[in-house]
N, C-alpha and C positions, 0 to 999 in steps of 0.2 A: 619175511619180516626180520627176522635175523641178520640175515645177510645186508640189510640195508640200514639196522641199528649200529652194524658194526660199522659201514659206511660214513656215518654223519659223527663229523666232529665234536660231537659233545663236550671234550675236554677243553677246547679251543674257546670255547660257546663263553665270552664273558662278560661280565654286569653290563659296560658298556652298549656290548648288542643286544643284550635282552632288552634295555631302556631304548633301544633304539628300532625294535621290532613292535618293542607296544607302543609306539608313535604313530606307526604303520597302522594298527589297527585300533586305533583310540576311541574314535565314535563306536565299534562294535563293543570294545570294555564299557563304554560311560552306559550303553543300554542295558548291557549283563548285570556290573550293580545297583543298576537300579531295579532290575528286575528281582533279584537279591533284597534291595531293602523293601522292595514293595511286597515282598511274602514275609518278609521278617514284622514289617508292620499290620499286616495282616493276621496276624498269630498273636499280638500282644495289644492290643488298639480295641477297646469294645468295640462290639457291633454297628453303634451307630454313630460312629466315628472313622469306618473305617473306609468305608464308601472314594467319599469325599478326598481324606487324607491321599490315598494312594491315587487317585486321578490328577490329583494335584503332583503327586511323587514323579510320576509316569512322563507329565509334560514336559517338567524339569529337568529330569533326565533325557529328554529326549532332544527338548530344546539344546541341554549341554552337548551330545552326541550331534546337532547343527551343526552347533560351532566349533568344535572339534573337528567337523569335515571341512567347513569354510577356512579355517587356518591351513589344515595340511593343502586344499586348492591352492591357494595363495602361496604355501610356498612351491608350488608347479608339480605337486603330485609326490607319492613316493617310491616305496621299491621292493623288491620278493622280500620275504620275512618268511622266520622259523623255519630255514633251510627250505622253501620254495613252494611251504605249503600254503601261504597266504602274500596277500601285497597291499599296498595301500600307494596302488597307481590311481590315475584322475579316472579311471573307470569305475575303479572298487569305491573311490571317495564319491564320484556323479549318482552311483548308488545309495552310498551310505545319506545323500541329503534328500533324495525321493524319498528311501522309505522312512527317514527321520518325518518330515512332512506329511506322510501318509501316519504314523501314527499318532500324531500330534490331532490332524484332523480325527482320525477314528476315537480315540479318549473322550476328544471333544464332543463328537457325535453320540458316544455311546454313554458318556456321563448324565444326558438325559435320558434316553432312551430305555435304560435299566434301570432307571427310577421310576419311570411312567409305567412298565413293565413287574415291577418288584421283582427282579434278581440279583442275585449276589453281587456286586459292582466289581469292588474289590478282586477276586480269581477272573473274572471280565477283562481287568486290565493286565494283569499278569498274563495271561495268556497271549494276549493283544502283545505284550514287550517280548515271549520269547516269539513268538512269529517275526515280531523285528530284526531278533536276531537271527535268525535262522535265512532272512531276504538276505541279511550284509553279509552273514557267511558266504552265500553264493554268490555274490557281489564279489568279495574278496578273493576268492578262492580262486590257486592256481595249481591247486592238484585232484584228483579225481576224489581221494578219500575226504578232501575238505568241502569237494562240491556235494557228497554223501552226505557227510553230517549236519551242514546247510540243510541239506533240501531234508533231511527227513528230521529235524527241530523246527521246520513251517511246519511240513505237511501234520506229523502227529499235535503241533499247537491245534491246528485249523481242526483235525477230528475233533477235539474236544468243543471247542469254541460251535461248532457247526451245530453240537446238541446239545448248544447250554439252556435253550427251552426245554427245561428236562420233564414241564409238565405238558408240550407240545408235543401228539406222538408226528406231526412232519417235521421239525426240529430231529426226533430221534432217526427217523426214518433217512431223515440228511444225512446223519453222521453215520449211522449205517454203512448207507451205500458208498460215501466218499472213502471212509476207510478200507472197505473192499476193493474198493478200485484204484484206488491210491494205493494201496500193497501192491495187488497186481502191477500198475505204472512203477513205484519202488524197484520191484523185485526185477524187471524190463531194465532199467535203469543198472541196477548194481550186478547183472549177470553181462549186459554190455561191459562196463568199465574193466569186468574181470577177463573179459574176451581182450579189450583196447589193452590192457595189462599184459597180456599174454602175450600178445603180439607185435607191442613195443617193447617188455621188460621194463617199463615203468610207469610207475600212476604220477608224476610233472608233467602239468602240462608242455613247457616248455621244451624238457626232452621228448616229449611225443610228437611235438612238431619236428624238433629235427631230424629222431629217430623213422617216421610216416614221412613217405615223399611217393610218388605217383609210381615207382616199381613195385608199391607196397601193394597197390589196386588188386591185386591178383591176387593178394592172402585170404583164404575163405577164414579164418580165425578172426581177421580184422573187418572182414565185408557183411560178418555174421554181428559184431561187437557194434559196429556203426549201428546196422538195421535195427537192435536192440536199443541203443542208446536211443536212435531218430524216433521210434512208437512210442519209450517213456515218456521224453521230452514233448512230444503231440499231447499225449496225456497230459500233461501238466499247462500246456499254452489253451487247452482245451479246443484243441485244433481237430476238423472231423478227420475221418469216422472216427477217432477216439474220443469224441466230448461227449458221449452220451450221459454221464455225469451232471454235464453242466447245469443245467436246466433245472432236474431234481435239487440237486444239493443248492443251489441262488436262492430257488423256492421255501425251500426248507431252513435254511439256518435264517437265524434272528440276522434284521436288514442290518449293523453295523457291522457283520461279517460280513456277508454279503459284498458290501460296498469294500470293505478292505479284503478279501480274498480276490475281486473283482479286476482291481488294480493290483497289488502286492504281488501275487501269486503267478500273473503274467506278467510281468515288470522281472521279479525274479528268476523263472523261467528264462526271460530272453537274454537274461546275464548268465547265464547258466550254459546258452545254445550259444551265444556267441563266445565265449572263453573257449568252449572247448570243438565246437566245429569249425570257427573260422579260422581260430587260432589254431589248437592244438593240431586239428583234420585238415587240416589249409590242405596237406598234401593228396586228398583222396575226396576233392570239394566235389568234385561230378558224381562221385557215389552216392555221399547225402543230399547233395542237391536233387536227383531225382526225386528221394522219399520227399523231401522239405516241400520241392514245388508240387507235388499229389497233394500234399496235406492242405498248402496255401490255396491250389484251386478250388478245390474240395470244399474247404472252409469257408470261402467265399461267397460258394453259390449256395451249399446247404444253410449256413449260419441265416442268410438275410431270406432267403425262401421260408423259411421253418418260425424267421420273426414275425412275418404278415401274418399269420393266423392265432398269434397270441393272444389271449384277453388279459392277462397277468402281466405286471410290469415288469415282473423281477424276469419274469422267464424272455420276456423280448429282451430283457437288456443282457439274458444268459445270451441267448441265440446272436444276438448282436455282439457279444465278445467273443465269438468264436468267427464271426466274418473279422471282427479287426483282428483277429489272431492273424487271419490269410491275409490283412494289409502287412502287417508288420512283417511276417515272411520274408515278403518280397524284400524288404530292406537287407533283411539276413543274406539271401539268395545274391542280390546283389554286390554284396562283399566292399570291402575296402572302406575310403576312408570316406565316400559319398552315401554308401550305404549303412552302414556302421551308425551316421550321425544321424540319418534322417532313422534310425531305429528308437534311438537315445531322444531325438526332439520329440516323434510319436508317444513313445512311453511317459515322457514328461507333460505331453499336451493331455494325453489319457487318464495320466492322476486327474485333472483336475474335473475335466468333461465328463467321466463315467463317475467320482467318486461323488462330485457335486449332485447328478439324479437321484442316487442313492438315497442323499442324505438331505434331500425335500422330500421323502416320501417318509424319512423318519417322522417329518411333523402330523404325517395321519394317522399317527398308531395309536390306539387308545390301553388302558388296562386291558383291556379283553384280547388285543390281540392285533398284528398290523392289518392295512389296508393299503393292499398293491394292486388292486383290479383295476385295469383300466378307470371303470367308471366313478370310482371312488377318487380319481383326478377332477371329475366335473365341477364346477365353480370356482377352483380353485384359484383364478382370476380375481373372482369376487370376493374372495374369503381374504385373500391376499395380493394382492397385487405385486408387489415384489418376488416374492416366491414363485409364480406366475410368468412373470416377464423369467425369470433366473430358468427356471424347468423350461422354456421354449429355447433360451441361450445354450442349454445343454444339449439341449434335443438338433437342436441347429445346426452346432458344432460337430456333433458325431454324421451329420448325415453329411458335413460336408460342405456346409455354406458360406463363399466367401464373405466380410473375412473373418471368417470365423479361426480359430486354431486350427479345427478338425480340419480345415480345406487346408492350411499351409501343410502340418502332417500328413495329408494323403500327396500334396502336391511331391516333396520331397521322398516319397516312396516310390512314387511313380515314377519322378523323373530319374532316379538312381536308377529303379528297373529298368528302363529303356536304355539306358547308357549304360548297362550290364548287358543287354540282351536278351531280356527276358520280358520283351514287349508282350507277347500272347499271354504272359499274366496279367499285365498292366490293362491290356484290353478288356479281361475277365474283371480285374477291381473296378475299372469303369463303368462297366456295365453293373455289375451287383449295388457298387453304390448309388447309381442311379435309383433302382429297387430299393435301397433301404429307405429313399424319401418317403415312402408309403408311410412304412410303419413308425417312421419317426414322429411326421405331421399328426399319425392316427392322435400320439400323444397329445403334440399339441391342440390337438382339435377338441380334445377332452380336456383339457384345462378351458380351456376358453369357453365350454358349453356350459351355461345358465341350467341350474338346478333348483331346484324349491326344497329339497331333503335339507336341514340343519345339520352339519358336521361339526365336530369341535376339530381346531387344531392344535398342535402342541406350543404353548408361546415364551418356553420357555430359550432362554439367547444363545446356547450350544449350538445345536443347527443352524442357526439364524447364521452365523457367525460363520460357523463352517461351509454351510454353502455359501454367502456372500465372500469370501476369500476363496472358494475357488473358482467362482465366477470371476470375479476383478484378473487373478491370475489366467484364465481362461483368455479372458477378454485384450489383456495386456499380450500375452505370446501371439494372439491374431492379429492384433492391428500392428502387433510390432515385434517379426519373429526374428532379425538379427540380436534382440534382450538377449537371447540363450547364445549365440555366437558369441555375441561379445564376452561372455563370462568362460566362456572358454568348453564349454557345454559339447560343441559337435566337434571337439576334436580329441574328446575322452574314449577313445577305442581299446578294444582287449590289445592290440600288438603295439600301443604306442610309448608301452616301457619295455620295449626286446628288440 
């Protein structure tokens, strides 16, 4: 540390570049202050004003943090900042407006949800914003120690958030085990980088790519460091056999976690694996690619195996995220600038198709507690009809059905893999998805089933709102998936500013 303090030109370091490095990472600043005024308000705002206030604080800043990524796109991406430990290229930026949109919806969702529930709103959304920040961190990040503080400001937001049912003991019993296991995955994590450290002499990414090149293959410091980082990173995609997590912690934390750990957490994760395997490890790809393709097979068949026997929604749609774990692989696996994109359109088509089920199922939760049992879906045709049609559009789309979104993202996974070589995956995802039609239809077959039982649902416009926009968005990327091309979306790769 020393030795690399004295390295970095501080002296040099002037107003001008500092104004010019916080440009680079602007949308991550506009969420940090507002994160900032939303506990500042929080401390000084009576109680029954504070709810509200800060839900309201939350969108606007995040909505600013949009647009702030939408400018820096527009003017064609940017560049390393603070001597190389962050950037604000079209990759960091294609991030920074997923998870802006992903909290935007979660606020939305959970501003009713903790009302209908009586929980503290307020510390609800503040949490909610530093998981924000902690996604754009890894977003941003092109050194090992920024990919670090990234990931462990989600992972410790998500512990808390996980057992904010603090009168629920499965709420506690979630945050329990994620925290256990999430150290473990952590501590996988920060003992590789200290091996990839070792054996490059540096935590930039950029110098690890030059420094790693395929003579390196034969360093056991570096073949040790990889295998560490490859098991964290599974942990975190919730990719098998490390997802045994998943399933518990879905179940157990309140469904607006749920729904944004769902997306968020995998989203950021795979910015996470591609910054530093495609890029950085470019030179030693046949190493991690063995562990990556174990994991994506793996995942594939146990994920949608393990979802047909679910009676709980949250937990097939756990088991179901760890099969699209092993879709999304494949695009990593696949590498370059076909693979890379169809990673980037899946993640984007996934916000909306996973975060949407989610958050029709917040409209069954009563005071007493949610209702995610399969059968607790029955009428809901008849109760609603829109919510109904929308819950079959989701279910649809993940399984695959043209044209749905989910069918063009698996399309573009597929096709990458085979034009990578990695057809006997692509076979294995055809075939598993096939299999998930079951348990998808189960769902719908449950909406659409006539019941006599009376249920209330929640009628208030939050949800409402939330799933219907991401259904519309849903529905626009299927019928029309050059949208994301034309905005310049599949060509935001980790090597497209080096």
């Amino acid at each position: 540390m020393i030795t690399f303090l004295a390295a970095t030109p501080t002296l040099d370091y002037t107003f001008a570049q500092a104004g010019s490095d916080l440009v680079q990472v602007a949308p991550i600043t506009a969420v940090i202050v507002t994160l900032l005024v939303a506990m500042i308000v929080d401390l000084v705002l009576p109680a029954r004003r504070r709810g509200d206030t800060v839900a309201v604080i939350s969108v606007a800043g995040l909505l600013v943090a949009l647009a702030l990524a939408g400018l820096n796109w527009q003017r064609g991406g940017g560049h390393s900042a603070y001597f190389g430990f962050a950037t604000g290229d079209s990759f960091a930026i294609y991030f920074e407006m997923l998870f802006s949109v992903l909290g935007i919806l979660t606020v939305i969702v959970s501003h009713a949800y903790v009302q209908r529930r009586d929980f503290l709103e307020s510390e609800f959304h503040v949490l909610t914003l530093a998981a924000v920040v902690g996604m754009m961190v890894l977003g941003a990040a092109t050194s090992l120690v920024t990919v670090f503080l990234g990931l462990e400001l989600l992972s410790i937001s998500l512990y808390v958030a996980s057992g904010f049912a603090r009168r629920d003991t499965p709420s506690q019993e979630s945050a329990a085990k994620y925290l256990l296991v999430g150290g473990f995955a952590s501590a996988f994590v920060l003992y590789g980088m200290a091996l990839v450290y070792g054996a490059s002499g540096t935590t930039l990414l950029s110098e690890i790519a030059r420094r790693i090149g395929p003579n390196e293959a034969s360093n056991p410091l570096l073949l040790i460091g990889v295998l560490l980082l490859g098991v964290g990173f599974a942990y975190k995609i919730s990719g098998a056999p490390f997802h045994q997590w998943t399933p518990d912690v879905y179940q157990g934390a309140p469904l607006p976690v749920t729904a944004f750990m769902s997306v968020g957490t995998k989203a950021a994760a795979f910015a996470m694996i591609l910054r530093v395997f495609d890029f950085a490890l470019g030179g030693v790809a046949l190493e991690w690619q063995v562990l990556l393709a174990f994991v994506s097979a793996f995942s594939m068949i146990l994920g949608n195996l393990l979802a047909i026997v679910q009676t709980s929604v949250k937990r097939l749609l756990a088991y179901s995220g760890v099969a699209q774990a092993g879709y999304i692989l494949i695009g990593v696996l696949a590498g370059g600038s076909a693979g890379i994109s169809s990673v980037l359109f899946y993640l984007f088509a996934y916000l909306f198709m996973n975060f949407g089920a989610f958050a029709v199922l917040t409209v069954l939760v009563t005071p007493a507690g949610e209702r995610d049992r399969l059968q607790d879906l029955d009428g809901l045709w008849e109760r609603n009809r829109w919510l109904g049609l929308l819950m079959t559009v989701f279910m649809l789309s993940l399984a695959g059905f043209p044209p749905l979104v989910g069918f063009f993202g698996k399309l573009f996974l597929f096709t990458a893999g085979v034009s990578a070589g990695w057809t006997w995956l692509v076979v294995i995802g055809v075939l598993t998805s096939v299999v998930s039609v079951a348990y998808y239809l189960r769902v719908v077959v449950h909406v659409f089933t006539p019941t006599t039982e009376r249920r209330e649902l929640d009628r208030t416009p939050g949800p409402i709102v939330a799933v219907s926009v991401s259904a519309v968005l849903a529905l626009a990327l299927g019928l029309y998936p050059p949208i994301v091309q034309a905005a310049g979306v599949l060509g935001a790769g980790p090597l497209a500013g080096h």
